[in-house]
C-alpha positions in Angstrom: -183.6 -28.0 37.0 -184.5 -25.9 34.1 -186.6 -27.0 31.0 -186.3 -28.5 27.3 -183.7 -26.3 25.6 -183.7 -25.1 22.0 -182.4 -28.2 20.2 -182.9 -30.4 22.9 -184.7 -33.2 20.5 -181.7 -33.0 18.1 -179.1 -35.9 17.7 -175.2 -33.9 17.9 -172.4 -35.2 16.6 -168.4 -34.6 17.0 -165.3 -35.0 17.5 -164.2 -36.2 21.2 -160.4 -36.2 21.0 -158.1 -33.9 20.6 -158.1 -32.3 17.0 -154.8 -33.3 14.7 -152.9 -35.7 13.7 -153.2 -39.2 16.4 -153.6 -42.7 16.1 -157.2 -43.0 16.6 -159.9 -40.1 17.2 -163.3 -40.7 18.3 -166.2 -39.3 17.1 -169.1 -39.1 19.4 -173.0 -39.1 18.4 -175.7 -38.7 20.6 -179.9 -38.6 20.5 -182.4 -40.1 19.4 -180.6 -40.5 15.9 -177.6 -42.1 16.5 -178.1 -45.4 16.2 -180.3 -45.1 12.8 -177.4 -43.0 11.4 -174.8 -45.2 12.7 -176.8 -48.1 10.8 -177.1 -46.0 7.9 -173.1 -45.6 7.5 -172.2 -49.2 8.3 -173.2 -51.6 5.9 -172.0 -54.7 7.2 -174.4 -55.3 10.5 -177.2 -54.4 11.3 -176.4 -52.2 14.0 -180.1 -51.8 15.3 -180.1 -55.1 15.9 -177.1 -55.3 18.5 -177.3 -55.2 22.5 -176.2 -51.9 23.9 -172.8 -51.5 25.3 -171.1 -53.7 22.6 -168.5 -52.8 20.0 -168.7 -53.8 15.8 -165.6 -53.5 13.5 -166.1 -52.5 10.0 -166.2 -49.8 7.3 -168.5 -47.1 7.5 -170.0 -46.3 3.6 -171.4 -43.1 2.3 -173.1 -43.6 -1.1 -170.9 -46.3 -1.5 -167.6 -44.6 -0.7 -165.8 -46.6 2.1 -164.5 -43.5 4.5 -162.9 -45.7 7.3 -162.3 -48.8 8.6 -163.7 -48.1 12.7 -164.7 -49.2 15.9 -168.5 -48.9 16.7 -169.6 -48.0 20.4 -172.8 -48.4 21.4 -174.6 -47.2 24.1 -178.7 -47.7 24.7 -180.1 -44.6 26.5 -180.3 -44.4 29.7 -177.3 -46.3 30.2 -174.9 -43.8 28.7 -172.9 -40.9 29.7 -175.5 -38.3 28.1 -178.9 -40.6 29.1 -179.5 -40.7 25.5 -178.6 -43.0 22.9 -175.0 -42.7 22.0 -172.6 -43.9 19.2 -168.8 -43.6 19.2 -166.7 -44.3 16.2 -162.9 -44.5 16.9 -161.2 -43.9 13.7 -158.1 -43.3 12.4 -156.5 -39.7 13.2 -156.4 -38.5 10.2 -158.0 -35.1 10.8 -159.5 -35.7 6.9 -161.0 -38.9 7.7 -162.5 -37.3 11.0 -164.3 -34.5 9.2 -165.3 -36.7 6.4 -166.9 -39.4 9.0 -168.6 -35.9 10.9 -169.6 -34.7 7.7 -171.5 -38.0 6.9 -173.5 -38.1 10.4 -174.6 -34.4 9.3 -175.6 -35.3 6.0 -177.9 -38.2 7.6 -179.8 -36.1 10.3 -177.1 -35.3 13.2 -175.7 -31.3 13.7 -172.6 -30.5 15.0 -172.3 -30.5 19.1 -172.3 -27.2 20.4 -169.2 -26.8 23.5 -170.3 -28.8 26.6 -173.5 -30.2 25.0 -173.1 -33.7 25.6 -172.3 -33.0 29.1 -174.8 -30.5 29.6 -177.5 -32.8 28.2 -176.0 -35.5 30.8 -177.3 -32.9 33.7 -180.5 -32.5 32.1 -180.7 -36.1 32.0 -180.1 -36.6 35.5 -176.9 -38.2 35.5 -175.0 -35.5 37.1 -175.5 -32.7 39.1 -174.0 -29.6 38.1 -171.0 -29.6 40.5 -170.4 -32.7 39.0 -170.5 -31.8 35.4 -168.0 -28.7 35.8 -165.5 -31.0 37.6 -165.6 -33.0 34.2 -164.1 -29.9 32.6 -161.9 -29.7 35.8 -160.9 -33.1 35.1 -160.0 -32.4 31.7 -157.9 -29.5 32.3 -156.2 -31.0 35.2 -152.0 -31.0 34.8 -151.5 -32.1 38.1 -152.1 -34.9 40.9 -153.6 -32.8 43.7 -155.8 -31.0 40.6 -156.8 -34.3 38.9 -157.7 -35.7 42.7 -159.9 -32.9 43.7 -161.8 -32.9 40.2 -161.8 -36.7 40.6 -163.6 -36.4 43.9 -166.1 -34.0 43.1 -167.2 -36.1 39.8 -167.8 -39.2 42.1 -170.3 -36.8 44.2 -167.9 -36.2 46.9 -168.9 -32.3 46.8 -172.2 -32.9 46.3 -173.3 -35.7 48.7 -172.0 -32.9 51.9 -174.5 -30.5 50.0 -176.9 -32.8 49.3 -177.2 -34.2 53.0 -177.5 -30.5 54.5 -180.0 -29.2 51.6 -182.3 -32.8 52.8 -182.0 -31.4 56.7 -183.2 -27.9 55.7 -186.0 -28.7 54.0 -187.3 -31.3 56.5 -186.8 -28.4 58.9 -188.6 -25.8 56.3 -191.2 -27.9 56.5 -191.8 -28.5 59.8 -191.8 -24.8 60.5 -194.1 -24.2 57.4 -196.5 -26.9 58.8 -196.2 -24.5 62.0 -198.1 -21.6 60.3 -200.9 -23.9 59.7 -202.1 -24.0 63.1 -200.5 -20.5 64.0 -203.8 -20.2 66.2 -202.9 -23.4 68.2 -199.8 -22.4 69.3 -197.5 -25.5 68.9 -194.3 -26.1 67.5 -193.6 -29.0 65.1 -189.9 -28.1 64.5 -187.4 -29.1 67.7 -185.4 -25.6 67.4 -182.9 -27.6 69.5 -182.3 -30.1 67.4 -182.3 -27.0 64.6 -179.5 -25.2 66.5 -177.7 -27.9 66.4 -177.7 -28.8 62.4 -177.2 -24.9 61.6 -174.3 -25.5 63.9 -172.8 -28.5 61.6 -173.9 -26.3 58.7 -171.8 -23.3 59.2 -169.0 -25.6 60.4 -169.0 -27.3 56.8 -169.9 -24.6 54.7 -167.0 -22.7 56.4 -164.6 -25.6 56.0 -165.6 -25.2 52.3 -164.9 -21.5 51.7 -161.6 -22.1 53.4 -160.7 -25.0 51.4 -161.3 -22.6 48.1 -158.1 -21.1 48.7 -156.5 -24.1 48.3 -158.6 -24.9 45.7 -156.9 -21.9 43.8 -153.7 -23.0 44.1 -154.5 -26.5 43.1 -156.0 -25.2 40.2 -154.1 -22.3 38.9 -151.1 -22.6 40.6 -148.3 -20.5 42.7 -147.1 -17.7 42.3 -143.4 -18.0 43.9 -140.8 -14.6 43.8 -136.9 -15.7 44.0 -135.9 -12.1 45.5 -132.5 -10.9 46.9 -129.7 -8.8 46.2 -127.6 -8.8 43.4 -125.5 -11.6 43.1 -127.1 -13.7 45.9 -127.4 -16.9 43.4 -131.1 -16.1 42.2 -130.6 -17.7 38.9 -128.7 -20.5 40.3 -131.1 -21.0 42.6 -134.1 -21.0 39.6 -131.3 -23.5 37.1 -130.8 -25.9 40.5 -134.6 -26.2 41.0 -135.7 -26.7 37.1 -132.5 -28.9 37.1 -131.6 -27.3 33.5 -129.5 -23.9 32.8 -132.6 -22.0 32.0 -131.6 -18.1 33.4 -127.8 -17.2 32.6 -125.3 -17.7 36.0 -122.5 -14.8 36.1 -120.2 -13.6 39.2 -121.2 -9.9 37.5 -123.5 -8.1 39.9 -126.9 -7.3 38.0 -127.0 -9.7 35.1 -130.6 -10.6 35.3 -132.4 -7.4 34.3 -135.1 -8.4 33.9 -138.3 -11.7 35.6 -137.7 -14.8 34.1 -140.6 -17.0 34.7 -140.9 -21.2 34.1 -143.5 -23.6 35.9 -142.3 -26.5 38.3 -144.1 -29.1 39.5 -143.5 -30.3 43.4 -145.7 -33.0 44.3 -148.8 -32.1 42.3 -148.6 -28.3 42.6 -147.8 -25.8 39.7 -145.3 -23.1 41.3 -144.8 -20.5 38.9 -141.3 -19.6 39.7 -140.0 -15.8 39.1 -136.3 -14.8 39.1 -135.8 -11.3 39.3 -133.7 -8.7 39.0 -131.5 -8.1 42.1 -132.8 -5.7 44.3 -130.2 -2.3 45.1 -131.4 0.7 46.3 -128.9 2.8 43.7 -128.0 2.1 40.9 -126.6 4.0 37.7 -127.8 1.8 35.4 -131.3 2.8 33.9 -131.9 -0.6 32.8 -131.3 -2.7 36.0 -133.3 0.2 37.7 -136.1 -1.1 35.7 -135.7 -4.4 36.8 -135.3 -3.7 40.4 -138.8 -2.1 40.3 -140.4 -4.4 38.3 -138.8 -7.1 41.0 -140.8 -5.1 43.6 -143.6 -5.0 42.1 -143.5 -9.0 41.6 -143.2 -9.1 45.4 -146.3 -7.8 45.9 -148.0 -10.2 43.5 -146.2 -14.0 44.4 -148.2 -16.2 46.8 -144.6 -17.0 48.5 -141.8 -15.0 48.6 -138.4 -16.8 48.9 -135.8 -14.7 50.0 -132.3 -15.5 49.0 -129.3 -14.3 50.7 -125.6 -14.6 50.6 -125.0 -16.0 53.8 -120.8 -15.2 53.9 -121.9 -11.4 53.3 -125.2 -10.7 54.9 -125.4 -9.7 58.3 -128.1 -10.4 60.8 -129.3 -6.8 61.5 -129.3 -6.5 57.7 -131.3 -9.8 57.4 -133.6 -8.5 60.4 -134.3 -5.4 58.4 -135.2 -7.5 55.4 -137.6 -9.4 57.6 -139.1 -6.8 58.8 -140.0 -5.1 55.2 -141.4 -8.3 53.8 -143.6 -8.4 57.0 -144.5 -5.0 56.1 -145.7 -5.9 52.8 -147.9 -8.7 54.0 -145.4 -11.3 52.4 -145.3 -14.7 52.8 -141.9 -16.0 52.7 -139.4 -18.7 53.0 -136.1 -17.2 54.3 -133.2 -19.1 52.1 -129.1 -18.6 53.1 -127.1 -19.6 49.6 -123.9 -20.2 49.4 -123.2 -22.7 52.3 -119.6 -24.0 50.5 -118.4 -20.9 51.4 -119.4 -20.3 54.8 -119.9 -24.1 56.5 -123.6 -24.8 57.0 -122.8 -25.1 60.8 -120.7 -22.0 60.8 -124.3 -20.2 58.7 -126.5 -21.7 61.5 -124.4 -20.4 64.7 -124.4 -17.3 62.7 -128.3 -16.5 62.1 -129.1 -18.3 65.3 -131.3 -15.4 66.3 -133.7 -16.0 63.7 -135.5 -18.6 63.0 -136.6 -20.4 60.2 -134.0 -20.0 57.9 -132.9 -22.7 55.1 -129.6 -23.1 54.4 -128.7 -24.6 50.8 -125.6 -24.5 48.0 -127.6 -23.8 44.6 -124.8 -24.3 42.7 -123.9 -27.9 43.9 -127.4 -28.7 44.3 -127.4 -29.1 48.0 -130.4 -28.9 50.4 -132.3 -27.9 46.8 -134.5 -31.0 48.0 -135.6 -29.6 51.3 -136.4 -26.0 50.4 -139.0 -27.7 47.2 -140.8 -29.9 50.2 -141.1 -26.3 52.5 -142.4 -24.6 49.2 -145.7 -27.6 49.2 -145.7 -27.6 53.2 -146.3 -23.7 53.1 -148.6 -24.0 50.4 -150.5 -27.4 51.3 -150.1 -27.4 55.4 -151.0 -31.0 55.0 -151.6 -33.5 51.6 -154.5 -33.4 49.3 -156.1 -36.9 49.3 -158.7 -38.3 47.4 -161.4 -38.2 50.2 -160.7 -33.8 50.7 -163.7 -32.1 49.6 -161.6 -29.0 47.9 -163.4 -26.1 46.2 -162.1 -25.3 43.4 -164.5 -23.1 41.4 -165.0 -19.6 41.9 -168.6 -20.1 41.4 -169.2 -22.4 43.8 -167.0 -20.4 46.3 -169.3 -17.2 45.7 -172.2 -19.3 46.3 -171.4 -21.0 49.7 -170.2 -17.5 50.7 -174.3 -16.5 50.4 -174.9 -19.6 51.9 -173.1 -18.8 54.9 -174.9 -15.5 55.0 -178.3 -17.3 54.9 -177.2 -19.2 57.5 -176.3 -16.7 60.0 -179.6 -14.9 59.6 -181.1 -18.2 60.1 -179.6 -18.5 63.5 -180.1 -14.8 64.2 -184.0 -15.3 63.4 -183.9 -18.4 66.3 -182.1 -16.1 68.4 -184.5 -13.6 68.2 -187.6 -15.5 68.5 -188.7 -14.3 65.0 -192.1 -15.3 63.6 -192.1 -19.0 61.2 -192.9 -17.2 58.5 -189.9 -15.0 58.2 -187.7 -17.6 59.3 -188.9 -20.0 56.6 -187.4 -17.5 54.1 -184.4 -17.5 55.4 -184.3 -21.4 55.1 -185.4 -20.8 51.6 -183.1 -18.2 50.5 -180.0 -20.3 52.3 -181.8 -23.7 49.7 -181.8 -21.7 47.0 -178.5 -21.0 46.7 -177.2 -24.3 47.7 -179.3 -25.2 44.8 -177.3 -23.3 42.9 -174.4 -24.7 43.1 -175.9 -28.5 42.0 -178.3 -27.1 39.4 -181.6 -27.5 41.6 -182.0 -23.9 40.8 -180.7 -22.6 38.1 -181.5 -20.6 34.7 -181.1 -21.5 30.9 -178.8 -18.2 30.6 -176.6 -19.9 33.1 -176.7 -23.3 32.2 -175.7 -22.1 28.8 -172.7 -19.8 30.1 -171.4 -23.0 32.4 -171.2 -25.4 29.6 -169.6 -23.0 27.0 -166.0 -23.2 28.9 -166.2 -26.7 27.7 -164.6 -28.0 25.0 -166.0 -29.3 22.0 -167.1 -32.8 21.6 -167.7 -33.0 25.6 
């Protein structure tokens, strides 16, 4: 935890919902200000007067000019989501009416909120940790189920009650050893290294649980990367129109008439998949145009999470579908194996066919059919199992960076008990493995930091 900051002892004001044109917006004040100037503007009660948590209608007056007709908020400090005394006016959304309202608070004492100060003066305060105030920008920006879960778990303390449980076991531990070098001369151990073997044991299993989880975490947060690959004509665009359910890429019997990625974002059960048709891929090809295409379909390829390879299952052949395999397994690809075109060739006929190789779904993109099944293999390669609400998911890069150092700290820990190494240097080890567990809840942290965390957040939170 660091210290005051610069304009710590100021009351901020602004806006809390969306900018533009709404039916209400809400304009948040907080410090120890608020309530005086939310007195000051509203006439018709005394407002210092009133039990916290309770809500006043009226106008709010500035030198006798009525601005609005709002809602008053209150919230007595530390009972409030900053710890400090806070006032919320919801207004009408008039974006006018909002600044004129903000202007007034500034004319009576308040400044203007600086991005992510109320919630950064909510972790100064004590009433989150700082895991838990960056999944309340996590929260915000969530578009999804599995994203708004994940965000929704770490802001209860999901995240931070595993941390907070192993940071307690260290430092008992840290301090038992440390208690050691105090009577270095009698030659007695206060720390149970048996017992310590065993939590560094738990430790690395959850830390490492964690750093796998981060991948995941990615995807939940930023989404997946999905190339619709295949030669020309193999239904690619049908394929992309049948899973957006809308004619979004242009369908022709001509050979090569996508010439270039067309990209659009599907949601499948809480996950983003960013969905890439591409051009078809021939090795030759006349046209310098399509050539263009074809390598820029390559080179998307090599950047999708998950490749879904769409063939023409009346005019591939296995060895040719073998040889496809084995380039994509070249290239490190992970990919879904999709036969099109099963009204043509019967879906039995396509299965006795491939029967060789495994793996392989069979759909008709342009009557829709089996579209169903290869969207549910898309999450189950993604996922390999659901997101609930109890999953401790990391989904911040700084966090993952962090429990990467604490897994370091940790394996020096248990080197140092291996190796019969002196208290002393194995209570630095403890320490350095604390301190950046620390890190990721704000134990430790600097006002540089703290200042670069909370500037990602939007305005007004």
């Amino acid at each position: 935890m660091t210290g005051k900051l610069a304009g710590w002892d100021d009351t901020i004001v602004a806006l809390a919902t969306p900018p533009g044109i709404g039916a209400i917006g809400v304009i948040r004040l907080s410090g120890k200000m608020a309530w005086e100037i939310a007195n000051n503007l509203f006439p018709g009660k005394d407002l210092l007067r009133q039990a916290t948590h309770t809500l006043h209608v009226g106008y709010l007056k500035e030198n006798d000019i009525v601005l609005d007709e709002v809602v008053v908020a209150l919230f007595k400090g530390p009972k409030s989501y900053t710890g400090e005394d806070v006032v919320e006016f919801s207004c009408h959304g008039s974006p006018f009416v909002q600044q004129q309202v903000i202007s007034a608070c500034i004319h009576q004492g308040a400044r203007l909120a600086r991005a992510g100060e109320f919630t950064q003066r909510a972790f100064l305060n004590g009433k989150l940790d700082l895991a838990q105030a960056e999944a309340v920008a996590d929260l915000i920006a969530s578009n999804t189920e599995a994203s708004r879960k994940a965000a929704l778990h770490n802001i209860r303390g999901g995240f931070s009650s595993v941390l907070k449980e192993l940071r307690e076991q260290l430092i008992k531990f840290s301090a038992l050893i440390e208690l050691e070098l105090d009577f270095s001369q009698e030659d007695v151990e206060f720390a149970d290294r048996t017992q310590f073997y065993t939590l560094i044991n738990v430790a690395e299993q959850t830390t490492r649980q964690l750093v796998q989880s981060f991948k995941l975490g990615n995807v939940i947060k930023n989404g997946v990367q999905v190339a619709i690959v295949g030669k020309p004509n193999a239904g690619k665009s049908t394929l992309l129109n049948a899973l957006l359910n809308e004619n979004r890429a242009i369908v022709s019997d001509i050979a090569g008439t996508t010439r270039d990625t067309i990209e659009e974002v599907l949601n499948i059960d809480g996950i983003l998949f960013r969905l890439v048709d591409t051009a078809g891929i021939r090795e030759h090809t006349s046209d310098i145009i399509e050539s263009i295409g074809v390598e820029r379909s390559k080179e998307k390829i090599r950047q999708a999470d998950v490749v879904v390879y769409l063939f023409d299952v009346s005019e591939t052949s296995v060895d040719e579908l073998q040889q496809t395999i084995q380039e994509l397994e070249q290239q490190g690809a992970r990919y879904l194996l999709t036969g099109n075109k099963t009204d043509r060739l019967t879906e039995l006929a396509a299965s006795e066919k491939f029967s060789s190789i495994a793996e392989i779904i069979f759909i008709a993109a342009r009557e829709q059919q089996y579209i169903e099944v290869l969207k549910e293999r898309l999450v189950d390669t993604v996922l390999q199992g659901k997101v609930s609400s109890e999953d401790t998911i990391i989904t911040n890069a700084r966090h993952f960076h962090a429990l990467q150092q604490v897994q370091q700290s940790l394996q020096d820990i248990r080197n140092g008990l291996d190796n019969h190494i002196p208290g002393d240097l194995l209570a630095l080890d403890i320490r350095r493995c604390l301190h950046y567990l620390g890190e990721i809840t704000g134990e430790i942290t600097t006002e540089d930091k703290l200042d670069y965390i909370f500037s990602k957040f939007c305005i007004g939170k």
